[in-house]
C-alpha positions as CSV (number, residue, x, y, z in Angstrom):
1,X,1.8,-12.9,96.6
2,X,-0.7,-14.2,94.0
3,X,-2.7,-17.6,94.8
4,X,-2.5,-20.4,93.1
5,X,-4.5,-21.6,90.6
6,X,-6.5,-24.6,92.3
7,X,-7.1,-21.9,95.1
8,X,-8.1,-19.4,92.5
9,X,-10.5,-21.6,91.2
10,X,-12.2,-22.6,94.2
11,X,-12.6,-19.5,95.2
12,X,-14.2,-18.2,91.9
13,X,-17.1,-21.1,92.0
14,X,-17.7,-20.4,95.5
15,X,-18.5,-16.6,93.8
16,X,-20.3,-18.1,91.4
17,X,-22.2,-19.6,93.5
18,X,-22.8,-16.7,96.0
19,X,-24.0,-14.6,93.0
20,X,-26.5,-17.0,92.0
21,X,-27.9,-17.5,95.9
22,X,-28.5,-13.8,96.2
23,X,-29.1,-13.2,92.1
24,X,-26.3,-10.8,92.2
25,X,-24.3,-10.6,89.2
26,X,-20.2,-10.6,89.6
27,X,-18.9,-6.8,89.1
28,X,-15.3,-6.2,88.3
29,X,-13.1,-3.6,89.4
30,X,-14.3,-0.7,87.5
31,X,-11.5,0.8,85.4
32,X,-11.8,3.7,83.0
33,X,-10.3,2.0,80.1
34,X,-7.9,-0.7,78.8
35,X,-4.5,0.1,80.1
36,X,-1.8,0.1,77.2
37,X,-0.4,-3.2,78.1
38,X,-3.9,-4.5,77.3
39,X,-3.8,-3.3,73.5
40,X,-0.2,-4.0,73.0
41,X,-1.1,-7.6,74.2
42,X,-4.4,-7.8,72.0
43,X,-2.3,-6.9,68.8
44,X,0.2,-9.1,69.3
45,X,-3.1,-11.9,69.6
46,X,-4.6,-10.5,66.4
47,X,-1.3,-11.4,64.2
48,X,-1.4,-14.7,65.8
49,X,-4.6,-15.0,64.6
50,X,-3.9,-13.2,61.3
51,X,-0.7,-16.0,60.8
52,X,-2.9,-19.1,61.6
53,X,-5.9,-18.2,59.5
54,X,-3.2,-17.1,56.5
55,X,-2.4,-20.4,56.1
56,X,-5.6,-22.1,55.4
57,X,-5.9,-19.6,52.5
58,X,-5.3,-20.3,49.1
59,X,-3.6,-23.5,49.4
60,X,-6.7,-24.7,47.6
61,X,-6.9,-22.4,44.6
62,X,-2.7,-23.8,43.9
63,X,-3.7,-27.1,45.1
64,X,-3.3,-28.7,41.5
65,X,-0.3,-26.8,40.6
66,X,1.4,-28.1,43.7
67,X,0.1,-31.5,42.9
68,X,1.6,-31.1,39.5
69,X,4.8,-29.5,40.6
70,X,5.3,-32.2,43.0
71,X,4.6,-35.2,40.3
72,X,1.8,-36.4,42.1
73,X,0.3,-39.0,40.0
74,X,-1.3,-41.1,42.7
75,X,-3.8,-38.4,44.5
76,X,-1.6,-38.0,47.6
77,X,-2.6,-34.1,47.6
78,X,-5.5,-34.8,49.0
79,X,-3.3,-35.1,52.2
80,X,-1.9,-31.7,51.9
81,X,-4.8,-30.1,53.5
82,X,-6.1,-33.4,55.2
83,X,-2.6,-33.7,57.3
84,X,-2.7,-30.1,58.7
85,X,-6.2,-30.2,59.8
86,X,-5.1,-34.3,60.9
87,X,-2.0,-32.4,63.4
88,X,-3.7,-29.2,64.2
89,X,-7.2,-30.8,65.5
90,X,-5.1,-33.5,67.2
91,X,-3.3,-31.9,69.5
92,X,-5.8,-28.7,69.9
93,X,-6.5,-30.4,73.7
94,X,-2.7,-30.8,74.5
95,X,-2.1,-27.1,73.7
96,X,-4.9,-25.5,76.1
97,X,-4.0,-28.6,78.7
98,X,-0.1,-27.3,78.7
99,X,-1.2,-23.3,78.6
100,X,-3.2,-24.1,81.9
101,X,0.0,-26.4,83.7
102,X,2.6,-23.8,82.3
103,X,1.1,-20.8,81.3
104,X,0.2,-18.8,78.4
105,X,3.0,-17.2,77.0
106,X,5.7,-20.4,76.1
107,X,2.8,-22.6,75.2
108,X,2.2,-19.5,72.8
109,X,5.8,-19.5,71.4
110,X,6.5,-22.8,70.8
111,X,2.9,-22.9,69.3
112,X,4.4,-20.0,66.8
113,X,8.0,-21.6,65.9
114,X,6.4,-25.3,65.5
115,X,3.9,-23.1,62.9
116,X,7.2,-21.8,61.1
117,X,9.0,-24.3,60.8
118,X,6.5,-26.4,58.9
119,X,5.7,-23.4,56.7
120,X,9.7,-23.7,55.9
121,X,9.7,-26.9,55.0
122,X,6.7,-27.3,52.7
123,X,7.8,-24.4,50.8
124,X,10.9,-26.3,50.3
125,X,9.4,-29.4,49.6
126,X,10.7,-31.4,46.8
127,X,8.1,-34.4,46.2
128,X,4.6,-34.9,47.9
129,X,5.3,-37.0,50.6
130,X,7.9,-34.5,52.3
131,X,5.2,-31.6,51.8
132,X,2.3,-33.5,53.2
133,X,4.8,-34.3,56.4
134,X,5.8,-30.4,56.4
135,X,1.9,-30.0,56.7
136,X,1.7,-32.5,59.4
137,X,3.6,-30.1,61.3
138,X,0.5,-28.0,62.2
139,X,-0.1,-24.9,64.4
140,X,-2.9,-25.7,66.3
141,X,-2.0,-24.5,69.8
142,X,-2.0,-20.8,67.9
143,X,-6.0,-21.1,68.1
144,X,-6.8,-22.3,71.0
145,X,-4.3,-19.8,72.7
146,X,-5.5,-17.1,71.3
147,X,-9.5,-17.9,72.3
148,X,-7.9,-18.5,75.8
149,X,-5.7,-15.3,76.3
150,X,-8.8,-12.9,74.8
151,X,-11.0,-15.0,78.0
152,X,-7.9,-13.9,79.9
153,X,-8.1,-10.7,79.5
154,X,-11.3,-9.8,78.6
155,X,-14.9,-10.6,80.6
156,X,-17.4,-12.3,78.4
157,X,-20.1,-9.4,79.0
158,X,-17.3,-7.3,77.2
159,X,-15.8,-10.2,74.6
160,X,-18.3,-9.1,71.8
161,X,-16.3,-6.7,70.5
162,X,-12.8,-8.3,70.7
163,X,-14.2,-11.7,69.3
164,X,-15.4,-9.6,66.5
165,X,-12.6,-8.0,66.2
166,X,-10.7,-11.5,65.9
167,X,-13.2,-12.9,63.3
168,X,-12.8,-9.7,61.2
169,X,-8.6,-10.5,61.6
170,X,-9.3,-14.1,60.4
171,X,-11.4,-13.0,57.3
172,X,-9.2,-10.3,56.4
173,X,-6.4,-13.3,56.6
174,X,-8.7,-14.9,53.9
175,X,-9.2,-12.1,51.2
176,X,-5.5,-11.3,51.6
177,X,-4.0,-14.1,51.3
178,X,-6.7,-14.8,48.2
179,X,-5.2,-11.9,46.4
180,X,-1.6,-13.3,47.1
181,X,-3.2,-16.9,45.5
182,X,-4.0,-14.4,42.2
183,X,-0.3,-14.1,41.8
184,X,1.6,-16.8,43.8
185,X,-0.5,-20.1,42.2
186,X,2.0,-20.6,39.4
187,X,4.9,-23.4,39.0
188,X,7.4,-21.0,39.6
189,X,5.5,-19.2,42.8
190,X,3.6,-21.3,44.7
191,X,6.5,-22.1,47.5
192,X,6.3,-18.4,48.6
193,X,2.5,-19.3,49.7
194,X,4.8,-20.8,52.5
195,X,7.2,-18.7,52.9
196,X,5.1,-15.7,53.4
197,X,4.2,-17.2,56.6
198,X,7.9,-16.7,57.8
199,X,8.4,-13.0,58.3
200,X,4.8,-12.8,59.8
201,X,5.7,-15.6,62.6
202,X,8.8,-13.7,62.8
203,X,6.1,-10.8,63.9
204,X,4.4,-12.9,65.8
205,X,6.8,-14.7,68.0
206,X,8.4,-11.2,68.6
207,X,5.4,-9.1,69.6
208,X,4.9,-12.3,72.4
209,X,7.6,-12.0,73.5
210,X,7.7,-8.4,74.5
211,X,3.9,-7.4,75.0
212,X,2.8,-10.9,76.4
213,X,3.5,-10.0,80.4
214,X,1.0,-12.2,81.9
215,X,1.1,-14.5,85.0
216,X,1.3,-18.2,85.1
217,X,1.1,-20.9,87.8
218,X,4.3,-21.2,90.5
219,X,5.9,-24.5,90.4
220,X,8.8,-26.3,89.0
221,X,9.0,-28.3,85.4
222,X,8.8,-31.1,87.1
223,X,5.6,-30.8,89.5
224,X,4.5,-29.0,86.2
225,X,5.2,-31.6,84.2
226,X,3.4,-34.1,86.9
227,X,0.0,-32.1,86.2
228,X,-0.2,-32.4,82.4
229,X,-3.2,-35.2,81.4
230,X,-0.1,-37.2,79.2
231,X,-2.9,-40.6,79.1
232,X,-5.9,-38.3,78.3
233,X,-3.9,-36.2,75.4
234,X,-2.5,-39.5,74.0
235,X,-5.9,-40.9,73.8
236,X,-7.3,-38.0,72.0
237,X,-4.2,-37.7,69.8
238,X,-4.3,-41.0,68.4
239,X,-8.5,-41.5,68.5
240,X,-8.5,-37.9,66.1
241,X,-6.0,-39.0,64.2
242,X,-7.4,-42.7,63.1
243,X,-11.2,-40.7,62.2
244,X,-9.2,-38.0,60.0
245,X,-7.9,-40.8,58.1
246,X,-10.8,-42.5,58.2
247,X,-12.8,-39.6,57.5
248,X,-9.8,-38.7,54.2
249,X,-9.8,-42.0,52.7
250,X,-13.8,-42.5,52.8
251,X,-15.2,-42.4,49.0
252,X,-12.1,-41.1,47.5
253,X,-9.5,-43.6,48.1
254,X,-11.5,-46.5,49.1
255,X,-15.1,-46.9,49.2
256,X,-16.8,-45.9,52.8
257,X,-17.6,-49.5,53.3
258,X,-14.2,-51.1,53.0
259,X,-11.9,-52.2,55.7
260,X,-9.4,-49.1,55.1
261,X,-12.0,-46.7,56.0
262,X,-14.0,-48.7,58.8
263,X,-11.4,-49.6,60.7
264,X,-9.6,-46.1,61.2
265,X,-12.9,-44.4,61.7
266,X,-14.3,-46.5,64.3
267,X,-11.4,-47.3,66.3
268,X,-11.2,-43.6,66.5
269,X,-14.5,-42.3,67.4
270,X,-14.3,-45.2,69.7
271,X,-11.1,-43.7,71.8
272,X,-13.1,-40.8,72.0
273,X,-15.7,-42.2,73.5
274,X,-13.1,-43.8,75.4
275,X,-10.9,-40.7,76.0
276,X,-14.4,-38.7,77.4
277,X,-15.1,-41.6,79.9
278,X,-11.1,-41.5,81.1
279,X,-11.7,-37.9,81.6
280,X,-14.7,-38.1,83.8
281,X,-13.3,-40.7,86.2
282,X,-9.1,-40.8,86.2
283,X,-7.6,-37.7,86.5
284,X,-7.0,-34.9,89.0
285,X,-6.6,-32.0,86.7
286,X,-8.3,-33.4,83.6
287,X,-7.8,-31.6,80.1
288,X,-11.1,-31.6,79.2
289,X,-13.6,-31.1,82.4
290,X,-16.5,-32.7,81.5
291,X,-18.7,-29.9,84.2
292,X,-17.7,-27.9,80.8
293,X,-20.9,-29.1,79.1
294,X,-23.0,-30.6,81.9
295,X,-25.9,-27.9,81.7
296,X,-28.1,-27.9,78.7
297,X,-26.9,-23.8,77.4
298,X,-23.2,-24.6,77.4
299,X,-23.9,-28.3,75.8
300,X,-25.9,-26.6,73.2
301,X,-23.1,-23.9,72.3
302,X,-20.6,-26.6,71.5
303,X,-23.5,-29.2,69.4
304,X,-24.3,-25.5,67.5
305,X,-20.3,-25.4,67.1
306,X,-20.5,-28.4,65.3
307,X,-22.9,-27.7,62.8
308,X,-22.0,-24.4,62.6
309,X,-18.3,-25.7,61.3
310,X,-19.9,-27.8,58.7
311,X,-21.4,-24.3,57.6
312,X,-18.4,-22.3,57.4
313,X,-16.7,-25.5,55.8
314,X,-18.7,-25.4,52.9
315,X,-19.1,-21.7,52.1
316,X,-16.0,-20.4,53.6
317,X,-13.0,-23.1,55.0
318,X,-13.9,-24.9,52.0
319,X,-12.2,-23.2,49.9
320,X,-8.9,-23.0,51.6
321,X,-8.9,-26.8,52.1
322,X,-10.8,-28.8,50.1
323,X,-12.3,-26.0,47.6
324,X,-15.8,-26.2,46.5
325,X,-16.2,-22.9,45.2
326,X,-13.1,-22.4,43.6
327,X,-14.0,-25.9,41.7
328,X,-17.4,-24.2,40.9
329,X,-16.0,-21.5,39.0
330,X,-13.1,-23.4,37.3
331,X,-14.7,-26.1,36.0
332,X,-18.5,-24.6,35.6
333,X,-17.4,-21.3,34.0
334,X,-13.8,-22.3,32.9
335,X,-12.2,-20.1,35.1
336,X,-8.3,-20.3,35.6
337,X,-7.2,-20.9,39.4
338,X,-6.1,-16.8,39.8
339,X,-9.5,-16.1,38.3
340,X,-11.2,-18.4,40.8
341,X,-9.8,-16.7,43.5
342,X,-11.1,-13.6,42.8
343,X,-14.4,-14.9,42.0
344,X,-15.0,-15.7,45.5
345,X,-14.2,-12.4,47.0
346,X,-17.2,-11.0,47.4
347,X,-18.5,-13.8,49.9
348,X,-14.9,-13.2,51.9
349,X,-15.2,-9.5,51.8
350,X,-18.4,-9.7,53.8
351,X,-18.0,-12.0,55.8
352,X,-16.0,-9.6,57.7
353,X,-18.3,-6.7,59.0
354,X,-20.7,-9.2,59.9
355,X,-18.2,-11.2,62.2
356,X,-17.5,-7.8,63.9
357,X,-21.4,-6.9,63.4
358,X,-22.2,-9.9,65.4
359,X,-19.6,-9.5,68.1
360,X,-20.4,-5.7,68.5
361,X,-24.3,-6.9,68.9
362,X,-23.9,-9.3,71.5
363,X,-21.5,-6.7,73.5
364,X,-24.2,-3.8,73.5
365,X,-27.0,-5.9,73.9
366,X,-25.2,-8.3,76.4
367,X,-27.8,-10.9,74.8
368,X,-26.3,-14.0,72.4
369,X,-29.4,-15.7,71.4
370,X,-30.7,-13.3,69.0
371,X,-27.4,-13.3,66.7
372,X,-27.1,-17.2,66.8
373,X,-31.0,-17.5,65.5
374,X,-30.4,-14.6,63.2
375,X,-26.7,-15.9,61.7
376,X,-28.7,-19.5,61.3
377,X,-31.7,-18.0,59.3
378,X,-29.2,-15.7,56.9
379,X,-27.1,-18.8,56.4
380,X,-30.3,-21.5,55.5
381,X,-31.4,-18.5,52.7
382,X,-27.8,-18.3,51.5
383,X,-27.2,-22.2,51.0
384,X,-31.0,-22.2,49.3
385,X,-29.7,-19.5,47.0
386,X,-26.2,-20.9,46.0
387,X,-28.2,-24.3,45.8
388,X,-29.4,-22.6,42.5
389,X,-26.6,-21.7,40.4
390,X,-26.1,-23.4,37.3
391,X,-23.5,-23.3,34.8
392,X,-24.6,-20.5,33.3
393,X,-25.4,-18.4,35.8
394,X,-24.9,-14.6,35.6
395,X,-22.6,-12.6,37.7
396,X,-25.2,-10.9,39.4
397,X,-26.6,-13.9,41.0
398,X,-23.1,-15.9,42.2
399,X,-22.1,-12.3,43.5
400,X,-25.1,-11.7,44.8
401,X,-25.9,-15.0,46.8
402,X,-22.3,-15.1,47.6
403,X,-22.9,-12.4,50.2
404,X,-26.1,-13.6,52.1
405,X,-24.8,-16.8,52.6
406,X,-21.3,-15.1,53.8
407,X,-23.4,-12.8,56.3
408,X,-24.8,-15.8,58.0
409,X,-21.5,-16.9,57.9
410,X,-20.0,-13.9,59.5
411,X,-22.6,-13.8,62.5
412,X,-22.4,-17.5,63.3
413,X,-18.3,-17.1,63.5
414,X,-18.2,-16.8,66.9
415,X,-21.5,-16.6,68.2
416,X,-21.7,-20.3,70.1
417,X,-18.8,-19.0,71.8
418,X,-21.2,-17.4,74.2
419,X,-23.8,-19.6,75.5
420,X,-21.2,-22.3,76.3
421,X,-19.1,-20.0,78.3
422,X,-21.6,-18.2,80.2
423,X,-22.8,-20.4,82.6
424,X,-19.6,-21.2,83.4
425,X,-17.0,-20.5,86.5
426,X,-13.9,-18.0,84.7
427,X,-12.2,-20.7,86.1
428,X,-12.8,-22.9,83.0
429,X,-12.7,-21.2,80.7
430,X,-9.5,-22.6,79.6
431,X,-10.7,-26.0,78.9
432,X,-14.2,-24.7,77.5
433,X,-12.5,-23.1,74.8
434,X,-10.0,-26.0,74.0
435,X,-13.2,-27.6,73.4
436,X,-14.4,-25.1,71.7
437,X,-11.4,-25.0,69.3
438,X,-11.3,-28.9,69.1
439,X,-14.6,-28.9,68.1
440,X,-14.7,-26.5,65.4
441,X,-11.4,-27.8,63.8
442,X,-13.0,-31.9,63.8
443,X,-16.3,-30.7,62.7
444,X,-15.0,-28.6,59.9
445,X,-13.0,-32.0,58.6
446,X,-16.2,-33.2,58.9
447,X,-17.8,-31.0,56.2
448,X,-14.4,-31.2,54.3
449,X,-14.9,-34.9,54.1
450,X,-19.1,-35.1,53.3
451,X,-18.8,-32.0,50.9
452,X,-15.8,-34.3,48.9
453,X,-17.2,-37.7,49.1
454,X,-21.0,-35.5,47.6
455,X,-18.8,-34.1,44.9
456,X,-17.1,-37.0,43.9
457,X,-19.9,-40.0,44.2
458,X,-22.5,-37.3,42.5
459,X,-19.6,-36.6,39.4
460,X,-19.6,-40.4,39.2
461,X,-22.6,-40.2,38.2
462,X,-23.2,-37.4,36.6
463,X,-20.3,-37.6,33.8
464,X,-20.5,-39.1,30.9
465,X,-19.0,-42.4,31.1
466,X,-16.7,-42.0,28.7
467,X,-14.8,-39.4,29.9
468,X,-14.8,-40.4,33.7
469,X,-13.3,-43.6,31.8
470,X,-10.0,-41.9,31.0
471,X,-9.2,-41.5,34.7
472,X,-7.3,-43.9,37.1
473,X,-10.2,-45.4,39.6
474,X,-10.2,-44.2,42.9
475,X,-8.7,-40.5,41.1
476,X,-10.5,-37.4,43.0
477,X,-12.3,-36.8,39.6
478,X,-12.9,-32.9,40.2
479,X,-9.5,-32.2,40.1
480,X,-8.5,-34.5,37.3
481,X,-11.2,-33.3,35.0
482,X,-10.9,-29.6,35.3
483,X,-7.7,-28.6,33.3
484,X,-8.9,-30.6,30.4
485,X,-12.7,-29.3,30.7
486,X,-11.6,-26.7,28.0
487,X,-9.9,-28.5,25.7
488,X,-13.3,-30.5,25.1
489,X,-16.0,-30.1,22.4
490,X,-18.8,-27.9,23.0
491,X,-21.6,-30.5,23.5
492,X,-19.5,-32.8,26.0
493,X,-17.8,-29.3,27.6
494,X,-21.6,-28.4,28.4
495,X,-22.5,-32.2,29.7
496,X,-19.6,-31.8,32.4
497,X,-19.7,-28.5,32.9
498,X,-24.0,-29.2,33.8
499,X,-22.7,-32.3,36.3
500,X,-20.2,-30.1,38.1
501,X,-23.2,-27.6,38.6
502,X,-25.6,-30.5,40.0
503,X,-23.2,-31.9,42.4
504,X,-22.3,-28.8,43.8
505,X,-25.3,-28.1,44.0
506,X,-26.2,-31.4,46.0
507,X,-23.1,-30.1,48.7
508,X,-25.6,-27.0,49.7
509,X,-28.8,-28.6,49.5
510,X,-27.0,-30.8,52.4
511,X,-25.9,-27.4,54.0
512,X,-29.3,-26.3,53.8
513,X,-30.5,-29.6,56.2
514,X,-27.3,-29.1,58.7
515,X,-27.8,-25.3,59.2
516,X,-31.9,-25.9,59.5
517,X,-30.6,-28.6,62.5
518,X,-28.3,-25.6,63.9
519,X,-31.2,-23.2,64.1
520,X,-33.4,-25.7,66.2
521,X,-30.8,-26.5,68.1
522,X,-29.8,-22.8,68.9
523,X,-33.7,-22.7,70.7
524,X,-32.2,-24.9,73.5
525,X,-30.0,-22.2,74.9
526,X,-30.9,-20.2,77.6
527,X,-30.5,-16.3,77.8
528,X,-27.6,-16.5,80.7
529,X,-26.0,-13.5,82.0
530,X,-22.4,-13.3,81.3
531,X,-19.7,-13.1,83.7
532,X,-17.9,-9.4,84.4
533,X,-14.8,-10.9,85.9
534,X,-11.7,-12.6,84.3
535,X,-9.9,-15.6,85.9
536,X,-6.8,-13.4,88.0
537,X,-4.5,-16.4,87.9
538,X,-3.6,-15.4,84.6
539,X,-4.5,-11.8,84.1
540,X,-1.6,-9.1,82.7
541,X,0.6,-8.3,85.7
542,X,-0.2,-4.4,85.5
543,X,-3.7,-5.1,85.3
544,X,-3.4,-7.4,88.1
545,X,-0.9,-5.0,90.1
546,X,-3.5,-2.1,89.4
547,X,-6.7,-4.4,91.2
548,X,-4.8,-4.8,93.7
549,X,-3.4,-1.5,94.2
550,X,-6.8,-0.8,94.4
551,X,-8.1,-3.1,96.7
552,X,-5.4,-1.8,99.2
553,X,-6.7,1.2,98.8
């Protein structure tokens, strides 16, 4: 009969705390290889991952035909990417609170079909508002569930691998659904950037349901239901929510010092505050375990996770949500929005081997510092180089610094991962990497919001004034000014075209200054050796039967 899972955990910081007494690490059964269930389960993970990173993908490079098709006149579109990342973040705690009370596997579904459902209705959106509430309906227990079902399965001294593995899935999900932005950004097309997302959570939700065999606590709904943190999620929820509006609004809406901005964006950060304090001192089985970051390694994986979103924001997320680059090349070098999604390719192609490069690294090596310093040096070079590119740059060079700064990209992926989870009990890992997740996902709205409110103020300035005349104040300019960049006489095209050039370039001289603050933050971590074990409580039940199998004999 397995344990539960308060007993489970107790008994795996008492071995933790054995093995650092006697300076022995924790072995785990030793197996010659991962049993069938293991990789059935893992590829069912992977198209989770595959679904939830297809989504962020070329939204941006249809973004104004969308806007267009919709008959946004008013700048609501920049809520179509703001309001999934507003949902998703939000209730990123809830999702790895409820996997831990019920278990992995319906957490996982409902995750999935929550997911497809708000892919169905934006593609069958009809006017702005009801897409920006289809986007509302986010996916962000997909995530977090995946992170924590790899932990399940996998020990972090082995993880290296699989994590790369995953971050190689989630850039593949980029290039691929870049290509299907080539074809599927028109008026006629763009709905089936949704739709596409059916048949694959279709896949998805079916390969969970057979391959997913996994334990999960003993209890009924309603003790179940008695464990979940309900004040300490509804704290979070609302305290993200008010800071993404905040955070949306600031410099593009309203100006940052107004009361419409202010207001959201400090009662928000304040329930944080607020929601961290409430999770110290009230609850029994809080969602977020502040032991989680209470040693300097662990607290330093998630602070790098924070710059390190702000990073791949701006060279990568960027341009799925609020898109820099794709901006770069339509309105420096005229570029139409299928030709701007193939000019950033070569930064998504490569940020793929080096995602699995990295992971593959830290698994031989069993050593994570050296690919975090690394991944933060390739990415500083990278944002100096793009810093550089002017309107009339050759294709050599925007190829070319493309890929360094996507290698740095691809090593830092998920390289913090480590550091926080190795000085910690399997036990929470869980919570760790809702953290983790949460972190990533507010940080990277973060560096959507500073590299938009950079573009915009510096375009302000940088236009002439009789052209940023002709638009409605409080319009996001970079949109409104690029489909009529070409239509404009040579000397003013060239004027425009040079400001679009110089305020990009202000976005990753800012990059520049956050990654240099990642790479001296990445020398507080120590070199801790990872765990070989995997929390039991929610192992696969024929891995689980095998251990013990073997135990008896």
């Amino acid at each position: 009969m397995a344990t539960t899972s308060h007993s489970t955990q107790d008994s795996s910081v008492k071995k933790l705390e054995e093995s650092s007494h006697t300076g022995e690490p924790l072995e785990s059964p030793k197996s010659t290889g991962k049993p069938r269930a293991f990789w059935l389960c893992f590829v069912a993970i992977m198209v989770a991952v595959f679904l939830s990173a297809l989504d962020l993908t070329a939204i941006g490079t249809a973004l104004p035909t969308i806007a267009n098709a919709l008959n946004d006149t008013k700048g609501d579109y920049i809520w179509v990417g703001s309001a999934y990342a507003l949902s998703s973040t939000a209730f990123i705690p809830l999702s790895g609170n409820l996997a831990d009370v019920f278990g992995r596997k319906p957490i996982m579904l409902i995750s999935i079909t929550v997911f497809a459902i708000g892919s169905a209705l934006a593609g069958a959106s009809q006017n702005m508002p009801m897409m920006i509430g289809a986007r509302s309906i986010g996916g962000g227990g997909i995530l977090t569930l995946t992170e924590i079902i790899t932990a399940d399965l996998v020990p972090l001294s082995e993880r290296g691998l699989y994590q790369g593995l995953l971050g190689m899935i989630w850039c593949l999900a980029s290039v691929s659904k870049t290509a299907c932005g080539r074809h599927l950004s028109g008026t006629k097309t763009w709905r089936w950037l949704f739709y596409l997302n059916l048949p694959l959570a279709g896949l998805a939700f079916s390969l969970v349901v057979m391959y997913l065999s996994v334990n999960r606590p003993e209890g009924s709904i309603r003790e179940k239901l008695g464990q979940v943190d309900w004040v300490g999620n509804g704290i979070v929820v609302v305290g993200t929510g008010l800071a993404i509006i905040g955070m949306t609004w600031g410099g593009i809406r309203y100006p940052w010092s107004s009361v419409e901005v202010l207001a959201p964006l400090i009662i928000g950060l304040s329930l944080l505050v607020v929601f961290a304090v409430y999770e110290a001192k009230v609850p029994t089985r809080p969602t977020i375990p502040l032991d989680v970051i209470s040693n300097r390694t662990s607290l330093s994986g998630q602070v790098l996770l924070t710059t390190a979103a702000h990073g791949i924001t701006s060279i990568c997320s960027v341009n799925h949500l609020y898109p820099s680059r794709p901006v770069f090349f339509q309105a420096c070098f005229g570029a139409s929005p299928i030709r701007s999604a193939v000019d950033f390719l070569p930064g998504s192609l490569v940020t793929t081997p080096f995602a699995l490069l990295a992971g593959m690294t830290i698994a031989v090596l069993k050593k994570y510092r050296l690919v975090n310093w690394t991944g933060w040096a390739v990415s500083i070079v990278g944002y100096g180089l793009v810093s550089t590119l002017r309107e009339d740059s050759s294709v050599g060079k925007w190829v070319g610094y493309q890929i360094v700064g996507a290698a740095g990209v691809g090593l830092i992926f998920s390289a913090p991962l480590f550091p926080l989870l190795a000085p910690l009990p399997n036990t929470r890992a869980a919570s760790a990497l809702a953290l983790f997740t949460f972190t990533r996902s507010f940080s990277q709205t973060w560096g959507i919001t500073i590299s938009s409110t950079i573009l915009q103020n510096t375009l302000e300035k940088k236009l002439p004034a009789a052209f940023v005349a002709q638009f409605p104040p409080g319009f996001e300019i970079a949109y409104a000014a690029i489909p009529v960049i070409r239509q404009l006489d040579a000397p003013l095209r060239k004027q425009v075209q040079a400001a679009f050039a110089d305020s990009m370039a202000t976005i990753w001289q800012t990059m520049i200054g956050i990654a240099g603050l990642g790479l001296l933050l990445s020398f507080l971590m120590a070199e801790v050796p990872m765990n070989t074990t995997v929390d039991e409580s929610y192992t696969l039940k024929e891995t689980r039967k095998s251990v013990s199998d073997a135990e008896i004999r």
